[in-house]
Biopython code that builds the backbone (N, CA, C, O; Angstrom):
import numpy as np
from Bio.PDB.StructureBuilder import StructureBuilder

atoms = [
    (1, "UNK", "N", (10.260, -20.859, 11.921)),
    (1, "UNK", "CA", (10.400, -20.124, 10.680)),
    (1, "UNK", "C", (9.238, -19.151, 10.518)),
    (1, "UNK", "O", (8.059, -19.441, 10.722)),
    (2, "UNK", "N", (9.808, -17.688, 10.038)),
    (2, "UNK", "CA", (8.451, -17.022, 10.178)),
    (2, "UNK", "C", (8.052, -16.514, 8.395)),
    (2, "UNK", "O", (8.824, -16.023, 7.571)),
    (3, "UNK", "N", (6.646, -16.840, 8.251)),
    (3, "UNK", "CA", (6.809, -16.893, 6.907)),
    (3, "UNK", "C", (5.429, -15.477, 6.600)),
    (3, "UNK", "O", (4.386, -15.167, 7.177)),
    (4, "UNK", "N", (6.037, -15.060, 5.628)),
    (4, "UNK", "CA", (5.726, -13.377, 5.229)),
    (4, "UNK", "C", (4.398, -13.456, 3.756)),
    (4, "UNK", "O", (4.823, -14.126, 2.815)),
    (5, "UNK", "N", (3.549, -13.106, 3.627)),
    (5, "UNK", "CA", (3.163, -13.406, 2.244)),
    (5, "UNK", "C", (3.466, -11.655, 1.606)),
    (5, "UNK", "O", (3.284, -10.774, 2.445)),
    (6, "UNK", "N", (3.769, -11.345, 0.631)),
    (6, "UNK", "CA", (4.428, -10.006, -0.080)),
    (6, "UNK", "C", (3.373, -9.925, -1.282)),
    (6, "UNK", "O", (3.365, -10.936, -1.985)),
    (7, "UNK", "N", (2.508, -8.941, -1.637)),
    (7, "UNK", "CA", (2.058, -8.994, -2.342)),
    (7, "UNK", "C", (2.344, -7.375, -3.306)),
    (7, "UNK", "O", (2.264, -6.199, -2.950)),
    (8, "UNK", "N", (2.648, -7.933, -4.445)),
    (8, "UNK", "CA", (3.385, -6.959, -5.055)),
    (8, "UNK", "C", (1.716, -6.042, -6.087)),
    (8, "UNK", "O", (0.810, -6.625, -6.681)),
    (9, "UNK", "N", (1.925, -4.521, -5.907)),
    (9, "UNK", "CA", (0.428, -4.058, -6.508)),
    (9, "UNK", "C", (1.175, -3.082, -8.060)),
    (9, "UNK", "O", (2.341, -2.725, -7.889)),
    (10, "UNK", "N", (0.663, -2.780, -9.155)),
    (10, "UNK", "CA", (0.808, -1.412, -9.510)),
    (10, "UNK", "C", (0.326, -0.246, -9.446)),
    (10, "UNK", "O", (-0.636, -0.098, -10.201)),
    (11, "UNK", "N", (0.650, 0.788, -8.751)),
    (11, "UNK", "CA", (0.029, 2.060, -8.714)),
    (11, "UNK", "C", (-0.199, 2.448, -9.371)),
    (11, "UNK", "O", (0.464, 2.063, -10.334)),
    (12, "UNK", "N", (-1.420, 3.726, -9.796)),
    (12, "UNK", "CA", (-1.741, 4.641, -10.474)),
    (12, "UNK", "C", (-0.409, 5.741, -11.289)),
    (12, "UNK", "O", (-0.858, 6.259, -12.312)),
    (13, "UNK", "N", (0.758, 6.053, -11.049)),
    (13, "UNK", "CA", (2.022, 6.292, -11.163)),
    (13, "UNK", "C", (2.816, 4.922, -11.977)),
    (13, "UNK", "O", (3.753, 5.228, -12.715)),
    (14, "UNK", "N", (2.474, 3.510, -11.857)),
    (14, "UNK", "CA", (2.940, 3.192, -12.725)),
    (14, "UNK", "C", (4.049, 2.501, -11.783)),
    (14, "UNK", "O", (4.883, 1.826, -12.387)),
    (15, "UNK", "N", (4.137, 2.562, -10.740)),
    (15, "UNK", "CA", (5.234, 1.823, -9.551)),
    (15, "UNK", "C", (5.254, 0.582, -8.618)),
    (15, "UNK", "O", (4.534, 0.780, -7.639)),
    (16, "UNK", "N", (5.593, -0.106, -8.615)),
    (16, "UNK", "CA", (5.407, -0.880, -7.661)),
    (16, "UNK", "C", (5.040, -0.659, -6.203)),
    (16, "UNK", "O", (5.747, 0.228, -5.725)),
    (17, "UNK", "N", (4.214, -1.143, -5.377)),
    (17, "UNK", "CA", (3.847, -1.379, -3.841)),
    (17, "UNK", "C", (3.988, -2.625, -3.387)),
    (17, "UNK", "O", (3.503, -3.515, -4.086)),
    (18, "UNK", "N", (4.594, -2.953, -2.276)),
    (18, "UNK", "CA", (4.446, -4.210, -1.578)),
    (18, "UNK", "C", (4.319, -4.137, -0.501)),
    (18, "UNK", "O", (5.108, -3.568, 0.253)),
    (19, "UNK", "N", (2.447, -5.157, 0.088)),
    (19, "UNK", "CA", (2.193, -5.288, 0.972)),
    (19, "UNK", "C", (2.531, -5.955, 1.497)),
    (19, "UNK", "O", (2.493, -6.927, 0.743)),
    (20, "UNK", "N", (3.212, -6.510, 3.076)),
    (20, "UNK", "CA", (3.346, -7.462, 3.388)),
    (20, "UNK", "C", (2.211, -7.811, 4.854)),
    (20, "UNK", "O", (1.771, -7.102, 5.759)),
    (21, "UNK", "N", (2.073, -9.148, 4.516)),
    (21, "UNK", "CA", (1.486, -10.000, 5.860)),
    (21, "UNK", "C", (2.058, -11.212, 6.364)),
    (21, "UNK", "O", (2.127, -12.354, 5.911)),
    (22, "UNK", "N", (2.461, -10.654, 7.448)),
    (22, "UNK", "CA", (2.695, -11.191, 8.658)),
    (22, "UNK", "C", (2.418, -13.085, 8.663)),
    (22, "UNK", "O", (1.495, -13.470, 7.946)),
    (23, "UNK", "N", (2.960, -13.819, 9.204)),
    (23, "UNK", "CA", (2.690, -15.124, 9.779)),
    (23, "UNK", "C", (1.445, -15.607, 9.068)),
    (23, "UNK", "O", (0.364, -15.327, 9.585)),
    (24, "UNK", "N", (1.474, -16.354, 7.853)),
    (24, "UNK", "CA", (0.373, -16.397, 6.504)),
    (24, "UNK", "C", (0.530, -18.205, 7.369)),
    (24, "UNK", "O", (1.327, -18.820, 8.079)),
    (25, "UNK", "N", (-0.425, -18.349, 6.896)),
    (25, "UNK", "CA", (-0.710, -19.992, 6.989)),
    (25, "UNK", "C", (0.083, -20.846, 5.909)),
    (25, "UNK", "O", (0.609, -20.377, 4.899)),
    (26, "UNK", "N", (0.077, -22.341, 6.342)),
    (26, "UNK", "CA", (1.036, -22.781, 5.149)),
    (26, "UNK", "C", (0.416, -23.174, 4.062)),
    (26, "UNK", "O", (0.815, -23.373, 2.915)),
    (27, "UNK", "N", (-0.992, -23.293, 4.756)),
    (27, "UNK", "CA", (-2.232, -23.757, 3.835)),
    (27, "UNK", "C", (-2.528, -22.898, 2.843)),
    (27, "UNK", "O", (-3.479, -23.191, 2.119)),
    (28, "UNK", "N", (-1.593, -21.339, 2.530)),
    (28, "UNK", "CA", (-2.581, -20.240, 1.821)),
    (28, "UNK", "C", (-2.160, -20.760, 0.453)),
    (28, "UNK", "O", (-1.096, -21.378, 0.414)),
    (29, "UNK", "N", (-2.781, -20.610, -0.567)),
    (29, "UNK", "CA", (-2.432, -20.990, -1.612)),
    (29, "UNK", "C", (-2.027, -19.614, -2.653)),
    (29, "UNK", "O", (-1.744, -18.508, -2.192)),
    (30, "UNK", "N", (-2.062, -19.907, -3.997)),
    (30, "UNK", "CA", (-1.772, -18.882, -5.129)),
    (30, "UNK", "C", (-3.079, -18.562, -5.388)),
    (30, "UNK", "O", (-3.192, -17.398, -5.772)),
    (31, "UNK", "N", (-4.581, -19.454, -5.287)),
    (31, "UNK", "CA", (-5.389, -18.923, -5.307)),
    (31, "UNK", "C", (-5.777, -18.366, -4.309)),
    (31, "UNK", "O", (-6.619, -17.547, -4.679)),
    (32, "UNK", "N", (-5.627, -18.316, -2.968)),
    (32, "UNK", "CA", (-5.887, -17.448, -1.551)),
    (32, "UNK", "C", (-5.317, -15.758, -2.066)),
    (32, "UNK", "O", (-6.089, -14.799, -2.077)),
    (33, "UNK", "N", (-3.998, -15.672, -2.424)),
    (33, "UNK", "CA", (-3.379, -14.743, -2.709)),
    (33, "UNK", "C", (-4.248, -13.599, -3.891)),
    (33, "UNK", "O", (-4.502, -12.395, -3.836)),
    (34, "UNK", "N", (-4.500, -14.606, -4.853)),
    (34, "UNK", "CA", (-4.934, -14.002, -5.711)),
    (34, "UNK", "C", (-6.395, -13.368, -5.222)),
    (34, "UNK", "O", (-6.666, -12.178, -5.382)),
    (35, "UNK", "N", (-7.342, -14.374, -4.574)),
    (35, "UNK", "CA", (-8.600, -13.531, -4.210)),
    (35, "UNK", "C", (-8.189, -12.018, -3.385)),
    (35, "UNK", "O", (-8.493, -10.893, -3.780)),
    (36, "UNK", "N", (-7.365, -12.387, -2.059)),
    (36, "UNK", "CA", (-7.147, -11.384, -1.725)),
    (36, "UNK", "C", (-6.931, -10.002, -2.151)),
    (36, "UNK", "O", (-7.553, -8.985, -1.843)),
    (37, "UNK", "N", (-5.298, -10.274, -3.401)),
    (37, "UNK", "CA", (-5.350, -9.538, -3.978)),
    (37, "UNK", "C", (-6.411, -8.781, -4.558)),
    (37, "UNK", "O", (-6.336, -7.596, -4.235)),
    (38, "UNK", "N", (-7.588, -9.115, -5.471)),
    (38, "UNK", "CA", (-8.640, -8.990, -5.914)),
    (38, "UNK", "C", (-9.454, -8.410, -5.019)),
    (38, "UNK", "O", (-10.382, -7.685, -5.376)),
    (39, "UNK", "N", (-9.197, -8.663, -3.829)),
    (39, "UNK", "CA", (-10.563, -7.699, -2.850)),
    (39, "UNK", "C", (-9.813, -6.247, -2.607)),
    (39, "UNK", "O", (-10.364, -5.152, -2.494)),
    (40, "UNK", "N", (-8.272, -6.573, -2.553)),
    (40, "UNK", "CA", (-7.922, -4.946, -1.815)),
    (40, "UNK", "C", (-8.048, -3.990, -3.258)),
    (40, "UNK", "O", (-8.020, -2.771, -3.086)),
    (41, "UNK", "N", (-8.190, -4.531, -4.728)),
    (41, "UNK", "CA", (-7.955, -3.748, -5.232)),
    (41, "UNK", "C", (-9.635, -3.355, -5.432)),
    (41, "UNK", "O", (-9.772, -2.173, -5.747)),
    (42, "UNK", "N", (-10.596, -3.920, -5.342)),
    (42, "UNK", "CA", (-11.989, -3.551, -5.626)),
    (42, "UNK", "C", (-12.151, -2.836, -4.851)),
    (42, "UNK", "O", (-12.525, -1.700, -5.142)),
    (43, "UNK", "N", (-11.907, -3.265, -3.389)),
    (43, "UNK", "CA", (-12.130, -1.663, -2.167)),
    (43, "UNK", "C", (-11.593, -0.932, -1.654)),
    (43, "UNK", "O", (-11.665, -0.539, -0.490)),
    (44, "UNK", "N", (-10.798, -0.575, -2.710)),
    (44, "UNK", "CA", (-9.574, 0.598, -2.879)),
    (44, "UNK", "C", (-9.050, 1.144, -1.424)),
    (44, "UNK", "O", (-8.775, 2.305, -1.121)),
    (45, "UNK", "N", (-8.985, -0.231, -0.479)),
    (45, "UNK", "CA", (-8.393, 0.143, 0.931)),
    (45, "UNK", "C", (-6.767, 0.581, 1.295)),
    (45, "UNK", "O", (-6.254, 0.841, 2.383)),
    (46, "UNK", "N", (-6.221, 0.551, 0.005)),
    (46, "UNK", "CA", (-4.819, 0.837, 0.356)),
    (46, "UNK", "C", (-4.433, 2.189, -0.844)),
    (46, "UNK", "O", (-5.117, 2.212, -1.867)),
    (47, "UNK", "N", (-3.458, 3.152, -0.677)),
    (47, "UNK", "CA", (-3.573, 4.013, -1.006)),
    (47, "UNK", "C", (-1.539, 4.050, -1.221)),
    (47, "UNK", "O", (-0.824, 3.602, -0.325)),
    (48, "UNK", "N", (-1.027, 4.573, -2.354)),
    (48, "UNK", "CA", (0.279, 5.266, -1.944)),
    (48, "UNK", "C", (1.267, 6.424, -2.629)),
    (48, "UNK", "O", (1.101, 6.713, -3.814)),
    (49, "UNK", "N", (2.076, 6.931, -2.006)),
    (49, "UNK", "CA", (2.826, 8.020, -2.949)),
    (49, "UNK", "C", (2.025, 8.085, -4.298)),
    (49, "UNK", "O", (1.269, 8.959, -4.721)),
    (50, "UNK", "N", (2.461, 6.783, -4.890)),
    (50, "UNK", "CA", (2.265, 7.478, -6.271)),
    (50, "UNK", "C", (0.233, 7.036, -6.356)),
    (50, "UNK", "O", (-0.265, 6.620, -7.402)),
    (51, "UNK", "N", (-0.198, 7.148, -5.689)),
    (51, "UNK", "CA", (-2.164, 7.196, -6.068)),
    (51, "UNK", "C", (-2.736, 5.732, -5.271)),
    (51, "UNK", "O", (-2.524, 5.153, -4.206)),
    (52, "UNK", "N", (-3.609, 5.534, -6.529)),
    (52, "UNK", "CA", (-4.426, 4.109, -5.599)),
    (52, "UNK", "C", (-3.526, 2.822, -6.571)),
    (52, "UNK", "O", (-2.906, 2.954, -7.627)),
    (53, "UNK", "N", (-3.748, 1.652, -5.768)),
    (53, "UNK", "CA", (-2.984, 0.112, -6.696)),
    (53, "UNK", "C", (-4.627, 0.351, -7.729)),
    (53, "UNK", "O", (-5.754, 0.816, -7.561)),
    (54, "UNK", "N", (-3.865, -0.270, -8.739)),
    (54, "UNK", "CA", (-4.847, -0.570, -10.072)),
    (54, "UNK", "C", (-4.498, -1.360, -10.417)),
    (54, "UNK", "O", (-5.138, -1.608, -11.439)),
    (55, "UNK", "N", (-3.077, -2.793, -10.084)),
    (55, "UNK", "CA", (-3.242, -4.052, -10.776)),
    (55, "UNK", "C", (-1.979, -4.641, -9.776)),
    (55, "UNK", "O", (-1.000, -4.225, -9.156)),
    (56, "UNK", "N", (-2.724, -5.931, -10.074)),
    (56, "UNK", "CA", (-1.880, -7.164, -9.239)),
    (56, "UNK", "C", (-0.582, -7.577, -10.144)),
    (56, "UNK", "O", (-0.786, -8.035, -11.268)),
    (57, "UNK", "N", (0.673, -7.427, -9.688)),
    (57, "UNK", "CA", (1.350, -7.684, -10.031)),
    (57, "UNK", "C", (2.242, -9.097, -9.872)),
    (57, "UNK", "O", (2.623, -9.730, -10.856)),
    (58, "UNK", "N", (2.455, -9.407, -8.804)),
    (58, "UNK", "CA", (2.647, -11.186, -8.160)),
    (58, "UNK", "C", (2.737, -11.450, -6.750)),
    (58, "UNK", "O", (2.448, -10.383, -6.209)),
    (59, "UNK", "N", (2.917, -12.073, -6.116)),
    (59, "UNK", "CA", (2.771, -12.501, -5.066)),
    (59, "UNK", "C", (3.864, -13.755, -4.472)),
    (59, "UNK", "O", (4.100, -14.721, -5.197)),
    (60, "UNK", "N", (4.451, -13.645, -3.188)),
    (60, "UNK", "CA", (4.982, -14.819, -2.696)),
    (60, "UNK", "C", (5.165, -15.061, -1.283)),
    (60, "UNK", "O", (5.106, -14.187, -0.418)),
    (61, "UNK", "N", (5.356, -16.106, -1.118)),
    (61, "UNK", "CA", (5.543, -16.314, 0.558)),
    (61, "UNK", "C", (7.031, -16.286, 0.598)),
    (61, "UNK", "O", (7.579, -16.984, -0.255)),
    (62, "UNK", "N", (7.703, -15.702, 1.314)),
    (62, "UNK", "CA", (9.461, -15.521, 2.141)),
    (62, "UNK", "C", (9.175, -16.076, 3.423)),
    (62, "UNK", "O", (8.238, -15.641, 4.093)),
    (63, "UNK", "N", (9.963, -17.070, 3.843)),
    (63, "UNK", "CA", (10.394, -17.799, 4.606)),
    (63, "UNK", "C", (11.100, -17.942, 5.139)),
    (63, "UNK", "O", (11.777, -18.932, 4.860)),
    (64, "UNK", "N", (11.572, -17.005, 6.455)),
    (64, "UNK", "CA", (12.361, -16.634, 6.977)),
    (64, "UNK", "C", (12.825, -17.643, 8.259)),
    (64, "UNK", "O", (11.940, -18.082, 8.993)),
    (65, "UNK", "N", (14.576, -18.076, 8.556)),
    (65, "UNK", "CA", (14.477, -19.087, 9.440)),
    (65, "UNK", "C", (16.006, -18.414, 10.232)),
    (65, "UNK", "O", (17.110, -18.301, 9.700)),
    (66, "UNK", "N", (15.556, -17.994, 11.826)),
    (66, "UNK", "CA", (16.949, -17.191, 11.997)),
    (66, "UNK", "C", (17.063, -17.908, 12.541)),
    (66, "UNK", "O", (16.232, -18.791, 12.755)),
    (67, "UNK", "N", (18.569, -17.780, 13.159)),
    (67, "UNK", "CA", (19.628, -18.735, 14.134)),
    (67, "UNK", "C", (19.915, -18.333, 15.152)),
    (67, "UNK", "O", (21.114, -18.140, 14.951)),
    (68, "UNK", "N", (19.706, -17.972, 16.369)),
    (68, "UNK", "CA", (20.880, -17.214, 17.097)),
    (68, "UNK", "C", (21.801, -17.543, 17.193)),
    (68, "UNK", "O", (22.001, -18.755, 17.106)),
    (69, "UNK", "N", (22.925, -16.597, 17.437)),
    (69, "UNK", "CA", (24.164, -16.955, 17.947)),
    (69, "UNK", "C", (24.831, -16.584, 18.855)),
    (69, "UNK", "O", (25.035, -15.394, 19.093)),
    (70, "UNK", "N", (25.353, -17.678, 19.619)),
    (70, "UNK", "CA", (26.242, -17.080, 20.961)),
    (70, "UNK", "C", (27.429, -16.808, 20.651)),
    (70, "UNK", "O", (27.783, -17.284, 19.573)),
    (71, "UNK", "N", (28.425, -16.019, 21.386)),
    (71, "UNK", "CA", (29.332, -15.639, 21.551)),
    (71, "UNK", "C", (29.925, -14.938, 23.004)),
    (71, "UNK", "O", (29.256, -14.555, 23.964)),
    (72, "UNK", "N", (31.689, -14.900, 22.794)),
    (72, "UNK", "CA", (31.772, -14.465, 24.142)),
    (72, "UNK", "C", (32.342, -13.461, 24.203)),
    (72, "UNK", "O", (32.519, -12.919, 25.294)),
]
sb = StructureBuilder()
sb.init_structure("model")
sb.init_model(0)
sb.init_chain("A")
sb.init_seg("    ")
for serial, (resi, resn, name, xyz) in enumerate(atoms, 1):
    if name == "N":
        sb.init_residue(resn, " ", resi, " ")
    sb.init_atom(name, np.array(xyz, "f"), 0.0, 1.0, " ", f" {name:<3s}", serial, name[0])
structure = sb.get_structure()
């Protein structure tokens, strides 16, 4: 299962952004999320269309579990 953490920002415009990361530990918590959150917005490392993120909006892990399938 590959599991995603999505962290949702508000832009300067007033819009939503969502970052996503890759293969998050299972260990990360709501407080992991939240610090994080909290660092990208202090060192204004992410940038978009509508300006810089100026507030944390929520956060979650998606948990993705595919199947293959055969056929003939």
């Amino acid at each position: 299962m590959a599991r995603v953490l999505e962290m949702r920002f508000n832009n300067a415009a007033g819009r939503l952004v969502t970052i996503k990361v890759p293969d998050v530990l299972d260990s990360f918590s709501g407080a992991d999320a939240s610090q994080l959150m909290d660092n990208i917005l202090a060192r204004n490392i992410f940038t978009s269309t509508g300006g810089d993120l100026v507030a944390k909006d929520s956060a979650r892990i998606v948990v993705t579990d595919v199947t293959e399938l055969e056929f003939s």
